[in-house]
C-alpha beads as a LAMMPS data file, in Angstrom:
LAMMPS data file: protein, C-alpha beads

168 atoms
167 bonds

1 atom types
1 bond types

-500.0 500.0 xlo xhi
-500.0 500.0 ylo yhi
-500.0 500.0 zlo zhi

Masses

1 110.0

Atoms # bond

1 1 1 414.948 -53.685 74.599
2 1 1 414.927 -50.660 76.770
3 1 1 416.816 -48.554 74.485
4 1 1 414.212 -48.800 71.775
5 1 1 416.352 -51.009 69.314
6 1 1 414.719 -53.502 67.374
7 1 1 416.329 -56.796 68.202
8 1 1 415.489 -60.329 66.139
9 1 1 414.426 -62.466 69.065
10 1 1 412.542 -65.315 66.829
11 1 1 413.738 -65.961 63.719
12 1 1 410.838 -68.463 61.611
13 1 1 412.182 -70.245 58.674
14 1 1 409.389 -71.239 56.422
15 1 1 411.494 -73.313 53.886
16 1 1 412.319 -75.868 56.537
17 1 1 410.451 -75.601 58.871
18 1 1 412.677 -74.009 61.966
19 1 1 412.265 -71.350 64.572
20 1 1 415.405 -70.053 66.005
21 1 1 415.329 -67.880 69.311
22 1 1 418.301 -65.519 69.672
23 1 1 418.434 -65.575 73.538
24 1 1 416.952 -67.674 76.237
25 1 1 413.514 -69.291 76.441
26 1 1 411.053 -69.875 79.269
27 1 1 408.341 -72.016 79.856
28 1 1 406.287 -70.418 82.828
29 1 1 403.323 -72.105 84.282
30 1 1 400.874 -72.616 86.837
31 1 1 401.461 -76.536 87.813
32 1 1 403.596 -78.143 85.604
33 1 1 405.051 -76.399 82.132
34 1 1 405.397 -78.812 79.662
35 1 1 407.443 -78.575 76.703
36 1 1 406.207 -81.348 74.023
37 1 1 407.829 -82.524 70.986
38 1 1 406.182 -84.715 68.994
39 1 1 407.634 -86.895 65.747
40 1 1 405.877 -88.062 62.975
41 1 1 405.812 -92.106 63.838
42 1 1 404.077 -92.563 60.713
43 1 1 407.270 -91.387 58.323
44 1 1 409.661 -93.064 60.909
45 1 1 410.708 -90.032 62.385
46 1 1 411.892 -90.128 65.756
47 1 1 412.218 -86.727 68.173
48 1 1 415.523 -85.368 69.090
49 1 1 415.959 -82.806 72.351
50 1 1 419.434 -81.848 71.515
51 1 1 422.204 -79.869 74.087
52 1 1 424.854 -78.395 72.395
53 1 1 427.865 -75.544 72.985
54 1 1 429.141 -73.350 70.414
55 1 1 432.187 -75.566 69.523
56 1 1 429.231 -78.636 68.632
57 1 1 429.703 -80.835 71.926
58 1 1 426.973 -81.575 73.508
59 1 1 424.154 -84.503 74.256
60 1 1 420.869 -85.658 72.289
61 1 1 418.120 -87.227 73.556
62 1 1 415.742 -88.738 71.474
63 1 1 412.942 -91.335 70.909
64 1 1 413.879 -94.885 68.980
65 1 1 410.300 -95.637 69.298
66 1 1 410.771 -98.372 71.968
67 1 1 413.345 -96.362 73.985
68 1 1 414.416 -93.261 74.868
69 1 1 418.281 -92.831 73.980
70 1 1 421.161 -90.546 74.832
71 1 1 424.131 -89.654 72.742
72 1 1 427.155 -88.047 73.107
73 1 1 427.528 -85.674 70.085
74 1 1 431.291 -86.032 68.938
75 1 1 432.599 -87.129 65.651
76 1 1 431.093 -91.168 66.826
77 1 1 428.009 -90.123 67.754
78 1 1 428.313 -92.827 71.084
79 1 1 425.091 -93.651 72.378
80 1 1 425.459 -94.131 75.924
81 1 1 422.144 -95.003 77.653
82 1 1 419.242 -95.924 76.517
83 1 1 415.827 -96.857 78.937
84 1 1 413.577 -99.546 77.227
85 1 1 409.853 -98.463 77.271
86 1 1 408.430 -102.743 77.217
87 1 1 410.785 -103.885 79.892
88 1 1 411.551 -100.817 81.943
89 1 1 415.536 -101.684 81.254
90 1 1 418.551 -99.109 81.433
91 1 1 421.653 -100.298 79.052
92 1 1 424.616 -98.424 79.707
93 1 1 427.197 -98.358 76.833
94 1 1 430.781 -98.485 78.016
95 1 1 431.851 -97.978 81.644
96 1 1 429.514 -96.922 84.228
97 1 1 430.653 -95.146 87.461
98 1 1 429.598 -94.326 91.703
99 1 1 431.758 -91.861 93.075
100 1 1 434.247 -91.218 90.390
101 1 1 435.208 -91.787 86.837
102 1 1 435.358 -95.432 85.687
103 1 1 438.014 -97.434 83.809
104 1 1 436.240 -100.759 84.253
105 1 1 432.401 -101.451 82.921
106 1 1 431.456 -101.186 86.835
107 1 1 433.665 -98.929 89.362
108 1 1 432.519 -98.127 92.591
109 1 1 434.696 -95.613 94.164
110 1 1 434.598 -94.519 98.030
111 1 1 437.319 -91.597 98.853
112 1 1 436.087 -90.818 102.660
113 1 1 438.983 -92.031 104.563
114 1 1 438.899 -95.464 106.327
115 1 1 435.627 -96.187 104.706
116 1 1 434.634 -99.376 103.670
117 1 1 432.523 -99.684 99.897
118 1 1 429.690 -102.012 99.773
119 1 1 426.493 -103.221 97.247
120 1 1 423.527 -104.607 98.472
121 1 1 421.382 -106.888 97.498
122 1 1 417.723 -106.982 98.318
123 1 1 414.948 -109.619 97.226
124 1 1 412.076 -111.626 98.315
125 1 1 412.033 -115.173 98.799
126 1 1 409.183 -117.178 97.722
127 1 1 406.783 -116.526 101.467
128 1 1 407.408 -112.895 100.400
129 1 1 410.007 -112.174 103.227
130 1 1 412.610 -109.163 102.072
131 1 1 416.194 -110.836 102.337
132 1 1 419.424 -109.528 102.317
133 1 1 423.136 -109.962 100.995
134 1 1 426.064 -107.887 100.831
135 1 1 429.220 -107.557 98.967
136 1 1 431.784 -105.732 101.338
137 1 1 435.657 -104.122 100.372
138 1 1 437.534 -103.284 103.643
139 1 1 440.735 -100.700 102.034
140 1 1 442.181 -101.203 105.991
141 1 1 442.874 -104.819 105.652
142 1 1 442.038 -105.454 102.057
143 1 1 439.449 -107.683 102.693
144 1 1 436.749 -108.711 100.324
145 1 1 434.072 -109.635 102.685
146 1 1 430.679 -111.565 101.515
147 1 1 427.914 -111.629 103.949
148 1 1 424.050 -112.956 103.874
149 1 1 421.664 -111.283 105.879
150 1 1 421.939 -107.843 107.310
151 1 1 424.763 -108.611 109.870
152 1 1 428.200 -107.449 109.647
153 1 1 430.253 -110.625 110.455
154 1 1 431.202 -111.846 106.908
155 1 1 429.898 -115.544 106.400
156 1 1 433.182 -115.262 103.288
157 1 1 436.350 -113.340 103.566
158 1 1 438.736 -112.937 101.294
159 1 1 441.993 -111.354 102.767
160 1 1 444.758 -110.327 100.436
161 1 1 447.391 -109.624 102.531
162 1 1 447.753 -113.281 103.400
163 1 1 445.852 -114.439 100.544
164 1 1 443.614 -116.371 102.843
165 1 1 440.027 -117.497 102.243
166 1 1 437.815 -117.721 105.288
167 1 1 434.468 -119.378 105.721
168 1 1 432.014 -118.741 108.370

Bonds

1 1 1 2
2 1 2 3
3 1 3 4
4 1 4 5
5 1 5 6
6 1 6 7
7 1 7 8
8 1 8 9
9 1 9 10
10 1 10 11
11 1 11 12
12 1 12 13
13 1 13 14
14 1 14 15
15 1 15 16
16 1 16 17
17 1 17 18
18 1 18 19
19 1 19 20
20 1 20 21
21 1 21 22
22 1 22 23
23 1 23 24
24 1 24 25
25 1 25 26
26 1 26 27
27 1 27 28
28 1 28 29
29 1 29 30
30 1 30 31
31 1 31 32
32 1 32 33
33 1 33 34
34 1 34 35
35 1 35 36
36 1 36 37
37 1 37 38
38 1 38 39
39 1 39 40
40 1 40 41
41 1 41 42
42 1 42 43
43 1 43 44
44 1 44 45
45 1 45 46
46 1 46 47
47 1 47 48
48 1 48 49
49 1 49 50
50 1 50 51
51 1 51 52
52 1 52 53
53 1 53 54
54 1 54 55
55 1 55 56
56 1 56 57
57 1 57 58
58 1 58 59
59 1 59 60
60 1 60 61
61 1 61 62
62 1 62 63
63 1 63 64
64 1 64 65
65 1 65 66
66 1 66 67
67 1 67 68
68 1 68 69
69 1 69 70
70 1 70 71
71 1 71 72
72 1 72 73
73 1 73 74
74 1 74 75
75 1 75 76
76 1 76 77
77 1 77 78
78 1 78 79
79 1 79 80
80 1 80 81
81 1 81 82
82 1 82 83
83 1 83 84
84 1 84 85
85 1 85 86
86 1 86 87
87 1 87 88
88 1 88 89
89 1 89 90
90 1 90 91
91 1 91 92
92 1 92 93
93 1 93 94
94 1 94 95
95 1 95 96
96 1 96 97
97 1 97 98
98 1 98 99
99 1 99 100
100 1 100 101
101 1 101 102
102 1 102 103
103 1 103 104
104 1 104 105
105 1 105 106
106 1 106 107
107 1 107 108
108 1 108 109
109 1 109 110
110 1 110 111
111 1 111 112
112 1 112 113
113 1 113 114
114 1 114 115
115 1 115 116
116 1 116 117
117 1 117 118
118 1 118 119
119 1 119 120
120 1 120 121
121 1 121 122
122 1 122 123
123 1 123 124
124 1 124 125
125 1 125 126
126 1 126 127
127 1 127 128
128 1 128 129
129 1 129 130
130 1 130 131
131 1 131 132
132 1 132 133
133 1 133 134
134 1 134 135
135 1 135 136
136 1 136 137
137 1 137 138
138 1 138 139
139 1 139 140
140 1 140 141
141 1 141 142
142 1 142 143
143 1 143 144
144 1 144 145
145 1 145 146
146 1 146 147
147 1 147 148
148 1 148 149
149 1 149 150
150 1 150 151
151 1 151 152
152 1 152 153
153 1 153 154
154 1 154 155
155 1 155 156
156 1 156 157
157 1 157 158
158 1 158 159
159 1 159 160
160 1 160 161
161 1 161 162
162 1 162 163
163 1 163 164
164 1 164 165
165 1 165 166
166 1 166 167
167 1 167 168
């Protein structure tokens, strides 16, 4: 440092293996830095990018060898996603959320007042034509509203406060 004290920045430990930094590190470069960690496959080892505090919470990422996984460090070790390398797949373990925390396995959550939540549904049918379908909550009236194609008028309603089902 600027005071001329020596200061351990790297510490190498040659018994197993480690390098430990004692403040921040970069990775500066022209294009795209890469950092690279790379397993032994052969000895079934698989490569861990682990984020930790102090206290030992934190997150690891690593490689299964068809996947690459994410777990939440705490006493259970929970994995709780993991993308599939053969089927480009993304499983989520336990309840997944949009707009807020989740207490059901989906939970999409909306909080702008007097707005409606929606999913839609996009595919092509068999001339190659992009088709629609949407699945439609309405907080106002509490109506669950089911529509094909992209118009608004709901071809199923579901309204609670008269627990009435309308078609068409």
């Amino acid at each position: 440092n600027s005071s001329g004290t020596v200061q351990n920045v790297l510490t190498l430990n040659h018994s197993n293996s480690s390098a430990t930094f004692a403040g921040h590190v970069t990775i500066d470069g022209v294009g795209h830095p890469v950092l690279k960690l790379v397993g032994d496959a052969s000895a079934g080892e698989s490569t861990h990018l682990q984020l930790h505090r102090s206290n030992g919470h934190g997150f690891t990422i690593y490689d299964t060898g068809s996947a690459l996984a994410f777990r939440s460090d705490t006493s259970s070790n929970d994995q709780i996603l993991q993308l599939a390398n053969s089927d480009q797949s993304a499983r989520f373990y336990g309840n997944v959320g949009i707009g807020g925390s989740p207490s059901e396995k989906l939970q999409i959550t909306e909080t702008t007042h007097g707005s409606n939540v929606s999913m839609r549904f996009l595919a092509e049918n068999d001339s190659g034509t992009l088709k629609e379908g949407n699945i439609r909550f309405d907080p106002d009236g509490e109506n669950f509203l089911i529509t094909s194609g992209s118009g608004t008028d709901p071809d199923i309603s579901v309204t609670a406060s008269g627990r009435r089902v309308g078609i068409g």
